[in-house]
VOLUMFI-907706 format. One record per atom (N, C-alpha, C, O): residue number from 1; residue in three letters; atom name; x, y, z. Coordinates in steps of 0.1 Angstrom, whole numbers, plus 5000, padded with zeros to 4 digits. Layout:
<atoms>
[NUM; Ala; CA; [X; Y; Z]]
...
</atoms>
This chain:
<atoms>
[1; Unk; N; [6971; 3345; 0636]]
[1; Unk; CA; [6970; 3331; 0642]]
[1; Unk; C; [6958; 3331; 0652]]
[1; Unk; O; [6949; 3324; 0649]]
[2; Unk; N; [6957; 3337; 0661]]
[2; Unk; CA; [6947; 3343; 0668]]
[2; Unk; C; [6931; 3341; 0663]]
[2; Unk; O; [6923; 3332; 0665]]
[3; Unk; N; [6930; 3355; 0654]]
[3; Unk; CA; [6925; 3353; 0644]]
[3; Unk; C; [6917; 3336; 0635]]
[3; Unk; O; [6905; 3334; 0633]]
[4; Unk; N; [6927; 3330; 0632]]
[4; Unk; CA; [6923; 3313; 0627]]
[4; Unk; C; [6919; 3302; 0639]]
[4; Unk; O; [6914; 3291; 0637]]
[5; Unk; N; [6923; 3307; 0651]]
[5; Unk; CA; [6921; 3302; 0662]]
[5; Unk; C; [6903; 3301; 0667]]
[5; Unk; O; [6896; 3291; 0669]]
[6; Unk; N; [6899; 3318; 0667]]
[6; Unk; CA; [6886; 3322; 0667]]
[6; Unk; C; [6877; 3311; 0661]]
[6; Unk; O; [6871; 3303; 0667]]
[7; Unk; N; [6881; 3316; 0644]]
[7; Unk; CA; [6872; 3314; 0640]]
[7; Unk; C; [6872; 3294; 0640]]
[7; Unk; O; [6861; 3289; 0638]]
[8; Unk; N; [6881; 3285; 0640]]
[8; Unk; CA; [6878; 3273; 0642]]
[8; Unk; C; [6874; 3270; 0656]]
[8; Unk; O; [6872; 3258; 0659]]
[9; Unk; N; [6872; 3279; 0667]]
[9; Unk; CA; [6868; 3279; 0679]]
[9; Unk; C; [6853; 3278; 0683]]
[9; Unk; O; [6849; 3272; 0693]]
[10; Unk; N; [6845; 3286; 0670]]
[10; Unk; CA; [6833; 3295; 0669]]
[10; Unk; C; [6827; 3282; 0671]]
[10; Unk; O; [6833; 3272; 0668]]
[11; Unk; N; [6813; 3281; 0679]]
[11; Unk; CA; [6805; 3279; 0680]]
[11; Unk; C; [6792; 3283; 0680]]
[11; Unk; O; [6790; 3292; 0688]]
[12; Unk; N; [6778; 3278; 0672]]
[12; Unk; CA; [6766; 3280; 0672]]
[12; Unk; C; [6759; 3284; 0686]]
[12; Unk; O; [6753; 3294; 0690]]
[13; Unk; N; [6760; 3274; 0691]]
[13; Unk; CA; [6753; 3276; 0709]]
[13; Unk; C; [6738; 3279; 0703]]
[13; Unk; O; [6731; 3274; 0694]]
[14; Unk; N; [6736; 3291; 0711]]
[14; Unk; CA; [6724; 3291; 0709]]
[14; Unk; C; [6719; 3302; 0698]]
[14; Unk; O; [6708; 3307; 0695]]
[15; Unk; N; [6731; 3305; 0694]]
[15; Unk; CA; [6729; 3318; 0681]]
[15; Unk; C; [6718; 3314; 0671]]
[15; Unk; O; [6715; 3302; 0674]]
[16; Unk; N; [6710; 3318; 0661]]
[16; Unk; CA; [6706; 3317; 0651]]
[16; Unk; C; [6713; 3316; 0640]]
[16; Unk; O; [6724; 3320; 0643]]
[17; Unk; N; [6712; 3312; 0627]]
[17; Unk; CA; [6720; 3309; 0618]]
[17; Unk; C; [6726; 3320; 0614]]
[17; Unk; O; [6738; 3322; 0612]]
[18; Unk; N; [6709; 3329; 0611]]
[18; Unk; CA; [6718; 3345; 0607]]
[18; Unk; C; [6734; 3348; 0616]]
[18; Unk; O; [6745; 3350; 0610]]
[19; Unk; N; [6732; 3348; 0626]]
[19; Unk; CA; [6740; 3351; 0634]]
[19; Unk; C; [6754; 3346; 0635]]
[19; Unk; O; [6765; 3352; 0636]]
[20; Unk; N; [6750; 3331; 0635]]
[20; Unk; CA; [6762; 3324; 0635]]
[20; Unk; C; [6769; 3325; 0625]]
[20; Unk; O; [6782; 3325; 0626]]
[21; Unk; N; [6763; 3326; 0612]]
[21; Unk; CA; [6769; 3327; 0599]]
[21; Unk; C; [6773; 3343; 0593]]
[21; Unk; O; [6779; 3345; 0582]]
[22; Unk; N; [6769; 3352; 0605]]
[22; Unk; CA; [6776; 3369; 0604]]
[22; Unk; C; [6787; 3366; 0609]]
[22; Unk; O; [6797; 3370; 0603]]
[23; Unk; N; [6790; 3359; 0620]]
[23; Unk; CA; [6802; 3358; 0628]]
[23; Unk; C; [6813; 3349; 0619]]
[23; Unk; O; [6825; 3351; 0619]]
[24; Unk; N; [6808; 3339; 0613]]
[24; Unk; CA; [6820; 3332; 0606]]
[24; Unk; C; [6822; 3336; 0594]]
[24; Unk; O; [6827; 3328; 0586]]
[25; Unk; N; [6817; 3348; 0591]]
[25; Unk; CA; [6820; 3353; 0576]]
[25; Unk; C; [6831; 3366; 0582]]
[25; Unk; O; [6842; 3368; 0577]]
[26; Unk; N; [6824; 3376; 0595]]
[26; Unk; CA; [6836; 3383; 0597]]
[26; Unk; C; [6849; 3380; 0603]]
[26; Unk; O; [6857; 3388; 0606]]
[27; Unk; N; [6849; 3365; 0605]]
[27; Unk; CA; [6861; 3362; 0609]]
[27; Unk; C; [6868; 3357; 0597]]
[27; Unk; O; [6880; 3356; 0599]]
[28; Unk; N; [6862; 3354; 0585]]
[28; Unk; CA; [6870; 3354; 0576]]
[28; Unk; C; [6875; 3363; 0567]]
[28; Unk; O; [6886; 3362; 0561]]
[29; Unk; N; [6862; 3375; 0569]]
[29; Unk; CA; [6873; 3386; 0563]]
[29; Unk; C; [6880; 3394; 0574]]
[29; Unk; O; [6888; 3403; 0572]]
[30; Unk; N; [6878; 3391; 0583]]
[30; Unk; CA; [6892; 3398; 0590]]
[30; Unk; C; [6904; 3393; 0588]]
[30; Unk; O; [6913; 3399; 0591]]
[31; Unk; N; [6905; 3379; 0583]]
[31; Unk; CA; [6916; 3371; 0580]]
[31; Unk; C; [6921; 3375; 0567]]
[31; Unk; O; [6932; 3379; 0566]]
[32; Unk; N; [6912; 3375; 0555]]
[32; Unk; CA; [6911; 3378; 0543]]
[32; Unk; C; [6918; 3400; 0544]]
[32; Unk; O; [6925; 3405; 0535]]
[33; Unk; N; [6914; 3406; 0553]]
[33; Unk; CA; [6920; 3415; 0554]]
[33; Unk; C; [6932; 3420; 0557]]
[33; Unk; O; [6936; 3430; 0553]]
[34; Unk; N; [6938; 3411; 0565]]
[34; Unk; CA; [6951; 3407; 0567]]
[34; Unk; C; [6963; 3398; 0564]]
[34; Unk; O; [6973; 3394; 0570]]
[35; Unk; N; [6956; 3397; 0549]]
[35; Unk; CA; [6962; 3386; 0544]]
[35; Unk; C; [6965; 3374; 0545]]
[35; Unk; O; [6974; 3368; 0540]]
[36; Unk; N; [6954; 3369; 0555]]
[36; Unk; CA; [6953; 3354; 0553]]
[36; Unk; C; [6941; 3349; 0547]]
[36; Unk; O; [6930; 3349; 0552]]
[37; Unk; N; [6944; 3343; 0536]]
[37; Unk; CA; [6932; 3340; 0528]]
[37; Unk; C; [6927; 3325; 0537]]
[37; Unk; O; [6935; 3317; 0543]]
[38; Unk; N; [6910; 3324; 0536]]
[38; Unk; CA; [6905; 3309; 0543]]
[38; Unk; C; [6900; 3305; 0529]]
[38; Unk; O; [6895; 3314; 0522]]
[39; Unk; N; [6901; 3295; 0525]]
[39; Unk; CA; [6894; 3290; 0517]]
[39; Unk; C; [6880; 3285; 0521]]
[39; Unk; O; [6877; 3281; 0532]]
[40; Unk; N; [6871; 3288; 0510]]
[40; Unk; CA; [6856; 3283; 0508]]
[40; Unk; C; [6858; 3267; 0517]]
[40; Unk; O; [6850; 3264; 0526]]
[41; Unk; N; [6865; 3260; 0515]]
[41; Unk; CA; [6864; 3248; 0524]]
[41; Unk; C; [6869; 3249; 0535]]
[41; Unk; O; [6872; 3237; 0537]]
[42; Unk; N; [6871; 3255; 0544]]
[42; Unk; CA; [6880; 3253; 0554]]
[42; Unk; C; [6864; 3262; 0563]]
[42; Unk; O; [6859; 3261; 0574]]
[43; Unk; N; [6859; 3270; 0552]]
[43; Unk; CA; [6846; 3283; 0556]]
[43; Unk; C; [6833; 3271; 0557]]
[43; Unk; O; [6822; 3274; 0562]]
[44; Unk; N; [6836; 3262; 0554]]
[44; Unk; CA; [6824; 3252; 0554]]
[44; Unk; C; [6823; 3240; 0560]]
[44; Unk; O; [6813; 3233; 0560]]
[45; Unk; N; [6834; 3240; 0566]]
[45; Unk; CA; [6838; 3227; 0576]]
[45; Unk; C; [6838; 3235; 0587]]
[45; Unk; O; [6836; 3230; 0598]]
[46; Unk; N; [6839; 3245; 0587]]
[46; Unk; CA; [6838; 3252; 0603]]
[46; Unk; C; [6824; 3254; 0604]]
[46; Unk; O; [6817; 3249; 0613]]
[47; Unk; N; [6821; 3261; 0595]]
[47; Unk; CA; [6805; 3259; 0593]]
[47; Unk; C; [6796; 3247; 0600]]
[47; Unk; O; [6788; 3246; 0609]]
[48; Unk; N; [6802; 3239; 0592]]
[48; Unk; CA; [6790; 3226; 0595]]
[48; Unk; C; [6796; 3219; 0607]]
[48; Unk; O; [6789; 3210; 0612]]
[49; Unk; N; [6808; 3222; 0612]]
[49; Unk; CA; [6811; 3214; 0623]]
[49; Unk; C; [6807; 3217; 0634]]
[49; Unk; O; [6811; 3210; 0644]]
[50; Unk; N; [6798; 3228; 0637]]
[50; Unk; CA; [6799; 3236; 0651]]
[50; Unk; C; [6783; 3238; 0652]]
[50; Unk; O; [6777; 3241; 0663]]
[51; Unk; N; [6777; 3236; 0641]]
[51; Unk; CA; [6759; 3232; 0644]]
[51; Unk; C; [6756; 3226; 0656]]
[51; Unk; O; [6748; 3232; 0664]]
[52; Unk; N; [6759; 3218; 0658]]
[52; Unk; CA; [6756; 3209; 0672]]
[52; Unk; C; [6747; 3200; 0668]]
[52; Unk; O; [6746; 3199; 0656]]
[53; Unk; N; [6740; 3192; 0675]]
[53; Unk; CA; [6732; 3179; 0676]]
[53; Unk; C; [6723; 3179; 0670]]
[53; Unk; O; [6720; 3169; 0665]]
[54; Unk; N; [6714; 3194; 0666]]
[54; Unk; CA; [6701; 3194; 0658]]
[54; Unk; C; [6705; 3196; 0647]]
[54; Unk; O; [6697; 3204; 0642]]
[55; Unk; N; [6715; 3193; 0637]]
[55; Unk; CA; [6714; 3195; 0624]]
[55; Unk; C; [6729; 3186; 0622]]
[55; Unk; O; [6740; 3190; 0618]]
[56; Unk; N; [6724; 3168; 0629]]
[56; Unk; CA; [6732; 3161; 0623]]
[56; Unk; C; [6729; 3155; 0612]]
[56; Unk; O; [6737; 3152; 0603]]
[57; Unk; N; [6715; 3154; 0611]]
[57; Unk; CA; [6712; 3149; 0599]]
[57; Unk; C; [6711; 3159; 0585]]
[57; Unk; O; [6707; 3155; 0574]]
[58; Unk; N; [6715; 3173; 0590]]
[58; Unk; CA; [6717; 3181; 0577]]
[58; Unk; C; [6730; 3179; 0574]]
[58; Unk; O; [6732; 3182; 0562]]
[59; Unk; N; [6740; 3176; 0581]]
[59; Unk; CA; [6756; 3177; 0575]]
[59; Unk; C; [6759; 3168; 0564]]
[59; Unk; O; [6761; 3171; 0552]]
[60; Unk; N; [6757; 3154; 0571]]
[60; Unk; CA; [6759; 3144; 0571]]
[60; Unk; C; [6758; 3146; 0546]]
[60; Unk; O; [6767; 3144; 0539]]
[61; Unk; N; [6742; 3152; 0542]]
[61; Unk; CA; [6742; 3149; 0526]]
[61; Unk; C; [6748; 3161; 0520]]
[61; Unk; O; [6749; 3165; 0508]]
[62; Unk; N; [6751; 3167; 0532]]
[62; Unk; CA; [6760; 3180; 0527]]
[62; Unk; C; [6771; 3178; 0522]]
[62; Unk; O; [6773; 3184; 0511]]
[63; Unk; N; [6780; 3171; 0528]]
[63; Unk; CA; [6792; 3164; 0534]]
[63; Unk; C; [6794; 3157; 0519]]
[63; Unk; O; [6803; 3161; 0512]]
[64; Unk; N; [6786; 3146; 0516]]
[64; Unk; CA; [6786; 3137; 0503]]
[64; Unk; C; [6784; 3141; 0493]]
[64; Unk; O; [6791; 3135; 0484]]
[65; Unk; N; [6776; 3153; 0488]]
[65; Unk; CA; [6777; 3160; 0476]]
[65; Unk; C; [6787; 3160; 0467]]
[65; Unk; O; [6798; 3164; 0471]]
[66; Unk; N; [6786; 3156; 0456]]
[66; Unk; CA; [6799; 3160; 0445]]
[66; Unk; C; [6803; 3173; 0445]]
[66; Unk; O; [6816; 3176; 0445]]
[67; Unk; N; [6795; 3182; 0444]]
[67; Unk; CA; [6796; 3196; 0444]]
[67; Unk; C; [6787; 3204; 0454]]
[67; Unk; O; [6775; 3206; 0454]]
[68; Unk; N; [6797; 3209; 0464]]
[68; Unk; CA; [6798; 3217; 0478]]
[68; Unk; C; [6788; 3227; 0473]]
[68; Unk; O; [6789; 3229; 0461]]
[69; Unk; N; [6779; 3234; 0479]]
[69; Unk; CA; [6773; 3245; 0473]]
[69; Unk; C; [6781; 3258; 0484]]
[69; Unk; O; [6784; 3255; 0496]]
[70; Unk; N; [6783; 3270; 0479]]
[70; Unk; CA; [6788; 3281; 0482]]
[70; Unk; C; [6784; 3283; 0499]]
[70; Unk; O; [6779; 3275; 0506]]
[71; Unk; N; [6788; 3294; 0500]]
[71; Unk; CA; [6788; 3298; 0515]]
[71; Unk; C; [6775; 3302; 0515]]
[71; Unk; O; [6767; 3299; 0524]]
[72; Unk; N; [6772; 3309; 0508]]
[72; Unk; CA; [6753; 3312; 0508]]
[72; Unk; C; [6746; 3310; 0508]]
[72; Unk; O; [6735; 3315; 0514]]
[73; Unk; N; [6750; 3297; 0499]]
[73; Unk; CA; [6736; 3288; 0494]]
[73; Unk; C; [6737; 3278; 0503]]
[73; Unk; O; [6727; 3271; 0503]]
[74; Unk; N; [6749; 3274; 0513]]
[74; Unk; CA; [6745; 3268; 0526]]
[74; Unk; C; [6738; 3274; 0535]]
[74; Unk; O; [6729; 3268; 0541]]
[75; Unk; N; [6742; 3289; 0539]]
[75; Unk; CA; [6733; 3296; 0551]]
[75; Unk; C; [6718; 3295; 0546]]
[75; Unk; O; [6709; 3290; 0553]]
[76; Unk; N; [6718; 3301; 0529]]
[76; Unk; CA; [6704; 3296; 0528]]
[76; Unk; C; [6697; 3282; 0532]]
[76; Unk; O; [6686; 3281; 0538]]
[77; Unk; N; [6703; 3272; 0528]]
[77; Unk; CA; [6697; 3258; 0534]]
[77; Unk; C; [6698; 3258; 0547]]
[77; Unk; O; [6688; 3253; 0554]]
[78; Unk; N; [6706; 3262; 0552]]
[78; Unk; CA; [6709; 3263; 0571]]
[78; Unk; C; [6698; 3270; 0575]]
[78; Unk; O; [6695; 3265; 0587]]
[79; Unk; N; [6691; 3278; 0572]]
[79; Unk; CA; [6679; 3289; 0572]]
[79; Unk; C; [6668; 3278; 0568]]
[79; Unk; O; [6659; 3276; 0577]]
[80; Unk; N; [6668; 3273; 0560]]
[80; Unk; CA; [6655; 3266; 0561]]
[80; Unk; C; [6655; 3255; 0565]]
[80; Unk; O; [6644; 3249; 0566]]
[81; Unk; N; [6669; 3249; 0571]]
[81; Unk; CA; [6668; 3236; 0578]]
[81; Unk; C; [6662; 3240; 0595]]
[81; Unk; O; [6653; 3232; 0599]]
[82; Unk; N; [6668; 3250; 0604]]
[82; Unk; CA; [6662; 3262; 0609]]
[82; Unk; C; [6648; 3263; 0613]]
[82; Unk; O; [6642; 3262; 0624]]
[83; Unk; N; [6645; 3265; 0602]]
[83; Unk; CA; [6630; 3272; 0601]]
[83; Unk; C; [6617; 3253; 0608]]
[83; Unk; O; [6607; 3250; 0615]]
[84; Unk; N; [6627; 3247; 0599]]
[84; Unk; CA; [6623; 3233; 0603]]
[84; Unk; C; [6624; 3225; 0613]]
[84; Unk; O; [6616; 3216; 0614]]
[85; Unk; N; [6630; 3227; 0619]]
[85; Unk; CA; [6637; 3224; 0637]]
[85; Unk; C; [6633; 3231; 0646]]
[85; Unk; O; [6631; 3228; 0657]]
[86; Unk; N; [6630; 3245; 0641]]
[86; Unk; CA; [6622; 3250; 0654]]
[86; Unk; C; [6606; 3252; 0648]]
[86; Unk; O; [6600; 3261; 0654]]
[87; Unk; N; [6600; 3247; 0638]]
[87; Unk; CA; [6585; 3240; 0636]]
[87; Unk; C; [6587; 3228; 0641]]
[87; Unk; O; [6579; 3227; 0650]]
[88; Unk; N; [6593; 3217; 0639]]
[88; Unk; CA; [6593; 3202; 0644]]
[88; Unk; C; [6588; 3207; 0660]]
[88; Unk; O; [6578; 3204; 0666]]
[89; Unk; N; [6599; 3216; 0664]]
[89; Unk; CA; [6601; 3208; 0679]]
[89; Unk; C; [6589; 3220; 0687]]
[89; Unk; O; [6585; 3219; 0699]]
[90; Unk; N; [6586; 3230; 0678]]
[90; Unk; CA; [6572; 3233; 0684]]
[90; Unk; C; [6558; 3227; 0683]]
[90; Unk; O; [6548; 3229; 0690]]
[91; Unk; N; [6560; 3217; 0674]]
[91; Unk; CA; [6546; 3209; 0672]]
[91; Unk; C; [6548; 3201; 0681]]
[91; Unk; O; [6538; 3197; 0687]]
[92; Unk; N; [6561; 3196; 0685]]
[92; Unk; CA; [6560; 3183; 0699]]
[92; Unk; C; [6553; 3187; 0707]]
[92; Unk; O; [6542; 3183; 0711]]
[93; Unk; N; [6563; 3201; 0712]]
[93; Unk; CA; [6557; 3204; 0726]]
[93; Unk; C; [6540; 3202; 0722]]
[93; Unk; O; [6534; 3192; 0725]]
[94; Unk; N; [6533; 3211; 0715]]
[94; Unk; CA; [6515; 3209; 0713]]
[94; Unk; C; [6513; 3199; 0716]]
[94; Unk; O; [6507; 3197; 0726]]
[95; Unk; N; [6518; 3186; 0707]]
[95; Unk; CA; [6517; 3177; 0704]]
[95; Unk; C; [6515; 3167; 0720]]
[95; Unk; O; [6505; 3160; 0723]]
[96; Unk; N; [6527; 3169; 0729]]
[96; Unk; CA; [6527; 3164; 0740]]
[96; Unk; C; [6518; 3165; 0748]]
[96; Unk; O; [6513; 3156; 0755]]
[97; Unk; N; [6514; 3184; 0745]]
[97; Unk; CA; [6507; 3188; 0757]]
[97; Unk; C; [6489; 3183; 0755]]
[97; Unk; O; [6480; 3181; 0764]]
[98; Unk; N; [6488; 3181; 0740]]
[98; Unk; CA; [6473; 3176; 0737]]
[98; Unk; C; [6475; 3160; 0738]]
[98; Unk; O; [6464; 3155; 0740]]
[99; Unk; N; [6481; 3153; 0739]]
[99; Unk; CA; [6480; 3139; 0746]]
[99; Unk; C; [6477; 3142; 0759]]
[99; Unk; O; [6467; 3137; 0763]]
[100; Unk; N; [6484; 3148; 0767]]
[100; Unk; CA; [6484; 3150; 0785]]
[100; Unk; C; [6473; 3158; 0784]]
[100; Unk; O; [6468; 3158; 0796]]
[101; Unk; N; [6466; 3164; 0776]]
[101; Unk; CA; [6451; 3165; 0782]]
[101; Unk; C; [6444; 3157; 0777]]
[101; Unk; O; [6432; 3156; 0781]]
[102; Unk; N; [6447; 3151; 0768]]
[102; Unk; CA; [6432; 3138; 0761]]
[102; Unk; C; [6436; 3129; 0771]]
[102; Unk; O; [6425; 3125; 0776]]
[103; Unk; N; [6445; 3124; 0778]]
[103; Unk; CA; [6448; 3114; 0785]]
[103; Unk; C; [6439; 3113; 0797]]
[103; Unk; O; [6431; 3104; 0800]]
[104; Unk; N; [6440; 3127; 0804]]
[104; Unk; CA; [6439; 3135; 0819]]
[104; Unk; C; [6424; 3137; 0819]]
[104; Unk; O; [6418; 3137; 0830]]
[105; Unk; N; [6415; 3138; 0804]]
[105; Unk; CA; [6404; 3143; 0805]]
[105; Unk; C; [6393; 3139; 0808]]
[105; Unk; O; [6383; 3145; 0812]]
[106; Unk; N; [6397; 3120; 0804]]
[106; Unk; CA; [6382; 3113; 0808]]
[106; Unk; C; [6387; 3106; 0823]]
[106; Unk; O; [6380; 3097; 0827]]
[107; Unk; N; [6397; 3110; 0829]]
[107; Unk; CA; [6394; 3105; 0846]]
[107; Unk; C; [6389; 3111; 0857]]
[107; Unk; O; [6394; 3120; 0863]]
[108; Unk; N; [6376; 3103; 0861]]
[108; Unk; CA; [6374; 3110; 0870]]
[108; Unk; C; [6380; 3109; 0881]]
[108; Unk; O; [6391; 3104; 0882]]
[109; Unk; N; [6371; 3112; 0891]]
[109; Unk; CA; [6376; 3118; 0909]]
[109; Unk; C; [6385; 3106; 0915]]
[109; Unk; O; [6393; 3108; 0924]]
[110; Unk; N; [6383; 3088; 0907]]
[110; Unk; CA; [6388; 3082; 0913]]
[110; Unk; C; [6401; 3083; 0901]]
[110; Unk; O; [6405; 3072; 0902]]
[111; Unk; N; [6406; 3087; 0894]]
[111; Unk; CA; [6419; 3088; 0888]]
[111; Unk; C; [6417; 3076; 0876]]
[111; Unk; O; [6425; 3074; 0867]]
[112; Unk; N; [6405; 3069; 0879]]
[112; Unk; CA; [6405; 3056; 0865]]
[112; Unk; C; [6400; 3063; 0854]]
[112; Unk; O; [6392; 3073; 0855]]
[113; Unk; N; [6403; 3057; 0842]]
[113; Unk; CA; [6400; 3062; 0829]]
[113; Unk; C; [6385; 3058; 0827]]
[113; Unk; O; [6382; 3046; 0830]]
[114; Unk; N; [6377; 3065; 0822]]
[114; Unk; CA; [6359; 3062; 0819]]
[114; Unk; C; [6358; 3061; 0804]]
[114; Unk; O; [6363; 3070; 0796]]
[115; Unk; N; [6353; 3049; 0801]]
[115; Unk; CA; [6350; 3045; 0787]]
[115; Unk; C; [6341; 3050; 0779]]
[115; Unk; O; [6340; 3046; 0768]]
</atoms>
């Protein structure tokens, strides 16, 4: 019980997918070793429920699929959704930081913008 507790407990935080997805697989076979079998669905709703805020828009066409793809072939998509979320939100920061100097660049000593 314990055990089933954990693992619907688990949260992502700030784990990596590898990571998060080592921890919710050994919590199912520790369950699976003790004779409580989890099913693939129950392994995929825990899965996808505990992402947090940056991969709501990955659940969401996961969720609707006719056919659920495997526990692997989700970490693999989770891996490259991943890879995509921490490229997005590194190009902001650039992105931010080269506006705040194109902005900052043509004012001079009096703080007004020169044409």
């Amino acid at each position: 019980m314990q055990l089933k507790q954990k693992l619907h407990n688990l949260q992502k935080n700030k784990m990596n997918i590898s990571d998060y997805s080592t921890k919710v697989k050994d919590f199912a076979d520790a369950l699976a070793f003790i004779g409580t079998l989890v099913d693939d669905e129950d392994i995929m709703t825990v899965t996808l429920n505990e992402l947090g805020k940056d991969y709501i828009q990955f659940r969401t066409p996961i969720r609707v699929r006719e056919i659920f793809p495997d526990f692997q072939d989700l970490i693999t998509l989770l891996i490259s959704e991943e890879m995509k979320i921490i490229g997005t939100s590194s190009k902001g920061g650039s992105q931010k930081s080269a506006f705040y100097s194109n902005t900052n660049r043509d004012k001079g000593r009096s703080g007004k913008t020169s044409f």
